[in-house]
C-alpha positions as CSV (number, residue, x, y, z in Angstrom):
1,X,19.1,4.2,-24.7
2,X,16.7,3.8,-21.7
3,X,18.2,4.0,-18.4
4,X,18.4,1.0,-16.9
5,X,16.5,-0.8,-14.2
6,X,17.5,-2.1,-11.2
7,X,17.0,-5.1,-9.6
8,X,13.5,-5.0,-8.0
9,X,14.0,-4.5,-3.5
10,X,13.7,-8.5,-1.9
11,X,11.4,-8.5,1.0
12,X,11.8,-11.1,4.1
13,X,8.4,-13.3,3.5
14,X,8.3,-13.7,7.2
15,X,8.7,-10.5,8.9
16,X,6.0,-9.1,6.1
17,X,3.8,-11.9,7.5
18,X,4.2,-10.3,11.0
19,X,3.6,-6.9,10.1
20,X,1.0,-7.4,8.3
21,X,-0.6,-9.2,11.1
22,X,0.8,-6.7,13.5
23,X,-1.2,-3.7,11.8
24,X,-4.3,-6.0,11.0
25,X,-4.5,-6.2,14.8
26,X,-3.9,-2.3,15.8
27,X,-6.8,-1.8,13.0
28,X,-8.8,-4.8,14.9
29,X,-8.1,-3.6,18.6
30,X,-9.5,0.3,17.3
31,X,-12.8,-1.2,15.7
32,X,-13.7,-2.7,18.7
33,X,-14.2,0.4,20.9
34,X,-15.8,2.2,18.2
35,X,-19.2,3.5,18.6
36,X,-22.4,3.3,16.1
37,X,-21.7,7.0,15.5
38,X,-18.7,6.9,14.6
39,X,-18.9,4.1,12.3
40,X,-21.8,5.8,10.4
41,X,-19.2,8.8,9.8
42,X,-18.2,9.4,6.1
43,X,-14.6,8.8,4.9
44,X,-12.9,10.7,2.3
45,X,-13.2,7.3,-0.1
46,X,-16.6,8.2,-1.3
47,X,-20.1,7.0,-0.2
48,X,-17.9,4.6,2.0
49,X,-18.9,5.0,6.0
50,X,-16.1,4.3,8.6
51,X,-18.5,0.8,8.9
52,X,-17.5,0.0,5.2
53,X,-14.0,0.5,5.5
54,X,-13.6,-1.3,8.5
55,X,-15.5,-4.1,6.2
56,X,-13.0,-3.3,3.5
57,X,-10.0,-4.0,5.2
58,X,-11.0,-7.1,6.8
59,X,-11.7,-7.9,3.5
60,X,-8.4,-7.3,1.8
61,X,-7.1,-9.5,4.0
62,X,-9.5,-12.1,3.8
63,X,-8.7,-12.1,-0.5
64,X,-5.2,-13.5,0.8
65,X,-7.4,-17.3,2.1
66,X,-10.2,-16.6,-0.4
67,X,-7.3,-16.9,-3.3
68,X,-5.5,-19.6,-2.0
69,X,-8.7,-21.5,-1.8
70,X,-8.7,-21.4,-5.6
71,X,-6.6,-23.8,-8.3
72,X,-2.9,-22.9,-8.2
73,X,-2.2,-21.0,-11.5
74,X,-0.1,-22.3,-14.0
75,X,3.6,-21.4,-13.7
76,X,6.4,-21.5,-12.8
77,X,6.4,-17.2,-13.5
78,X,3.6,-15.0,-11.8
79,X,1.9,-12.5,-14.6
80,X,2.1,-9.9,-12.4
81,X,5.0,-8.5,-10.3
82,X,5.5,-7.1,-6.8
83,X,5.9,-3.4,-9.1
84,X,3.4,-4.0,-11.5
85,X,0.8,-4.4,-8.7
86,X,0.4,-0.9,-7.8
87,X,-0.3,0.4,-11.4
88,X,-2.5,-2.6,-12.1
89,X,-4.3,-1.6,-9.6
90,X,-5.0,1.5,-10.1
91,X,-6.2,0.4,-13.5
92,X,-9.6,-1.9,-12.0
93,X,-12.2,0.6,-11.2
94,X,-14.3,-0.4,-8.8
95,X,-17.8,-1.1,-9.4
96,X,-20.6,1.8,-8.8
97,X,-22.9,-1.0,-8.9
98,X,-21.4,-3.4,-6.4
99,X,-22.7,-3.6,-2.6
100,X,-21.4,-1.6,0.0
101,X,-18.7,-3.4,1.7
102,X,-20.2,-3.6,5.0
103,X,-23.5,-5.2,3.4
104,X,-23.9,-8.8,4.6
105,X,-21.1,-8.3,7.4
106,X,-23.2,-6.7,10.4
107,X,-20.7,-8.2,13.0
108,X,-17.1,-6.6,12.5
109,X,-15.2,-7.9,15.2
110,X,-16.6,-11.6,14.4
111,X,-15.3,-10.6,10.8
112,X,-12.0,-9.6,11.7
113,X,-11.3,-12.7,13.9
114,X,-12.3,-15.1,11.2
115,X,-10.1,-13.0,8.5
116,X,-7.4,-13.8,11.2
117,X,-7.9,-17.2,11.9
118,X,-8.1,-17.4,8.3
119,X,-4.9,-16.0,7.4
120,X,-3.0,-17.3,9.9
121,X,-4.0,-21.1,9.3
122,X,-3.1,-20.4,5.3
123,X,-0.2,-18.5,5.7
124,X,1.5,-20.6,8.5
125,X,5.3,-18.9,10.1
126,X,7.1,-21.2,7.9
127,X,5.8,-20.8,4.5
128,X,8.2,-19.5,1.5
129,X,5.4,-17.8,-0.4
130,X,6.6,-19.2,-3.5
131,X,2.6,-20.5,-4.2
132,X,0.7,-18.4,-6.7
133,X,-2.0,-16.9,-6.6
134,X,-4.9,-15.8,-9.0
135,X,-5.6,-12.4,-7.6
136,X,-8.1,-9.9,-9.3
137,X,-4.9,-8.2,-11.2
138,X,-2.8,-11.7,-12.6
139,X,-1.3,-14.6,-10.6
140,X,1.5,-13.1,-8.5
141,X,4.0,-15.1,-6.3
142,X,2.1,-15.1,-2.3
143,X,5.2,-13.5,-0.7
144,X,4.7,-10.0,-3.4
145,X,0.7,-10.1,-2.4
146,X,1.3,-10.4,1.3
147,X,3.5,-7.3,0.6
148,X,1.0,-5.4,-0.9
149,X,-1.5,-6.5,2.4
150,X,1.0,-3.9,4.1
151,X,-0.1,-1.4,1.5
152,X,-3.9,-1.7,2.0
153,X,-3.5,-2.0,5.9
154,X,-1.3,1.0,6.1
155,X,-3.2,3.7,3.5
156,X,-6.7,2.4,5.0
157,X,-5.4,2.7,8.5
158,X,-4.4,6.3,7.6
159,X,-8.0,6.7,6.2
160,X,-9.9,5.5,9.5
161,X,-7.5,7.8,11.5
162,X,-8.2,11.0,9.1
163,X,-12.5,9.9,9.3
164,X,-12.5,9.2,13.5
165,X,-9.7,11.7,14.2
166,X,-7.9,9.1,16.0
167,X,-4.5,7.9,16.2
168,X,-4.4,4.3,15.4
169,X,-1.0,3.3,15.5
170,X,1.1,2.3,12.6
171,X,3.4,-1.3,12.6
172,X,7.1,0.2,11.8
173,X,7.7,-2.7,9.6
174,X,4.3,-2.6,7.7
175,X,4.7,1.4,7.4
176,X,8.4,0.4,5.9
177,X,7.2,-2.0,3.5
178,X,4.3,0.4,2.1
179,X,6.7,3.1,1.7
180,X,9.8,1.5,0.2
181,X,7.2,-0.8,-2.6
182,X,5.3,2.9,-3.7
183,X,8.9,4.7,-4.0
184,X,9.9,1.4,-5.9
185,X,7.0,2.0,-7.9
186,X,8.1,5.4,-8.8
187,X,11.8,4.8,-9.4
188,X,10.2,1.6,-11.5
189,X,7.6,4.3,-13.5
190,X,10.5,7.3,-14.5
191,X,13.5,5.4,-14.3
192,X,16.7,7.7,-14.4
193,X,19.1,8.8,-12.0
194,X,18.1,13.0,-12.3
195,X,16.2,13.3,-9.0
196,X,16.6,12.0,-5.6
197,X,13.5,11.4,-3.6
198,X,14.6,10.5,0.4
199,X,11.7,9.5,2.6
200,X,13.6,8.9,6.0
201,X,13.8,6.7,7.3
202,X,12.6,3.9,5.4
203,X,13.6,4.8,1.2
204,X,15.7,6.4,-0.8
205,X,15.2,6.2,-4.6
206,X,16.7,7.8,-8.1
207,X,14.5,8.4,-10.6
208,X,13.5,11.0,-13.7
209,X,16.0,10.7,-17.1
210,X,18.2,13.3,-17.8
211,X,22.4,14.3,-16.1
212,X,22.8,11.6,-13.3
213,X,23.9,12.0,-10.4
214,X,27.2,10.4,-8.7
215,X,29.1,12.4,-6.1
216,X,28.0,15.2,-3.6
217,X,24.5,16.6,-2.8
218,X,22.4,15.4,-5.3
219,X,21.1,18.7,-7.9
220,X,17.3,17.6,-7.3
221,X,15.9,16.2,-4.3
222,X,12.5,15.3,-3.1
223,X,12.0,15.3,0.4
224,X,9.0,13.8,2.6
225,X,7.7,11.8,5.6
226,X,6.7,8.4,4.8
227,X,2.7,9.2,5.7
228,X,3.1,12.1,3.6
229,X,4.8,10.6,0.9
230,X,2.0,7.3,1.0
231,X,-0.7,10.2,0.7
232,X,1.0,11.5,-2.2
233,X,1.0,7.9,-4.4
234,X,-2.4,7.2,-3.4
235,X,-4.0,10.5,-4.4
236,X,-4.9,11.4,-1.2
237,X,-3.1,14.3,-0.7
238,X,-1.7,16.6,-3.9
239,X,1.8,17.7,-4.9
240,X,0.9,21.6,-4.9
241,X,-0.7,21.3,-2.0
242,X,2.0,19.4,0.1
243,X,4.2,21.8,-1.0
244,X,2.3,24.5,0.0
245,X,1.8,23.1,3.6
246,X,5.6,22.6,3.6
247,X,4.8,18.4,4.0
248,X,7.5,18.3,0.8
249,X,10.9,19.6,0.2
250,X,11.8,20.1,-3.5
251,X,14.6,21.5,-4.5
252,X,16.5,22.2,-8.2
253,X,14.9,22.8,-11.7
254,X,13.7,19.0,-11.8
255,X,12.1,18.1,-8.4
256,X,8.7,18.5,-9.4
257,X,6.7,14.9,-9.4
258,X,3.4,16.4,-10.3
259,X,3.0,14.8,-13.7
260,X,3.6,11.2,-12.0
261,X,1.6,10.7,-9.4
262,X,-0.6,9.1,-8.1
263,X,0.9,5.9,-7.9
264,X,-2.2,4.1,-7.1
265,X,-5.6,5.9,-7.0
């Protein structure tokens, strides 16, 4: 018999709401003192420029008011949840044939203040986020999306800082949220209670069949920093190599999550 899954982590619509706005405004407040140079620089996603993933994750946002513009799909049950999202994801490949994101926006900052006022005015302090939406991977409920808004914000943010150098800062709830949905995702993928992977201070998830664990210091462990660990599920950074750098502690015969990530590519 599989082992069985748990209930899937509840997330406070509200304070998600604020982070995400939080880090939408760090990312905002950094693009405005940034120079032509350094917005021509590359970035490790490609042929993107820092200029088109600034563009990028104004736009992520933005999909939040461009989907609630559209009919309400038919309910009452989303067809994708909060834990499916991140392997759906991964599933679209994006298209080599599609414009470069910063094509037809030459004015960021003008950008990033509508995508604001935008998101603000449709996502007002007191909604429930009960309303679907059709997003590009299945209708899900608006308080699961606006969770994964904290997942784009935070990875991207982490891509402008490792393209500039720079040290934009990360919203502690936002950096929570991204890290606690992508262990979720993993506990979700290998279900089993075998391996402990702690990210302090934000998750701590069992995962991988095989002799559970109940009492005393868990056999297998998995050990990381929450950037580290976000790096990790997204393909930016790879197991051996973390390991190598000393950016993960594994220890016992089972700690070794090679075979399972990424996450989300």
């Amino acid at each position: 018999m599989p082992p069985a899954k748990k209930r899937p982590r509840a997330y406070d619509h509200l304070r998600t709401r604020t982070a995400v706005l939080a880090q939408f405004a760090h990312v905002r407040d950094a693009v405005a003192v940034l120079t032509p140079d350094q917005l021509a620089r590359p970035t490790r996603l490609g042929d993107w420029t820092v200029r088109d993933l600034v563009a990028h994750i104004a736009q992520g946002l933005g999909s939040v008011s461009r989907d609630l513009a559209l009919p309400e799909p038919p309910g009452p049950k989303p067809a994708t949840t909060l834990l499916e999202w991140p392997p759906a994801v991964a599933a679209v490949v994006r298209d080599p044939e599609a414009p470069a994101p910063a094509a037809g926006h030459p004015d960021l900052l003008a950008l990033y203040a509508e995508v604001e006022a935008a998101f603000r005015t449709d996502v007002p302090d007191f909604s429930t986020g009960d309303r679907l939406l059709p997003t590009r991977v299945g209708s899900m409920r608006l308080a699961d999306y606006v969770v994964t808004r904290t997942v784009e914000l935070t990875v991207h943010t982490d891509d402008l800082n490792e393209a500039l150098g720079t040290e934009i800062p990360y919203d502690r709830q936002a950096l929570a949220a991204c890290t606690r949905l992508l262990a979720d995702t993993l506990a979700d993928r290998a279900p089993g209670g075998s391996v402990e992977v702690r990210i302090p201070p934000f998750a701590v998830v069992q995962c991988i069949g095989g002799p559970k664990h109940t009492r005393g210091t868990p056999p297998n462990v998995v050990e990381t920093g929450p950037l580290t660990w976000i790096r990790l599920a997204t393909g930016r950074t790879e197991w051996a190599r973390a390991l190598e750098d000393a950016e993960v502690s594994a220890s016992g015969e089972r700690a070794d999550l090679a075979a399972l990530l990424p996450l989300l590519g």
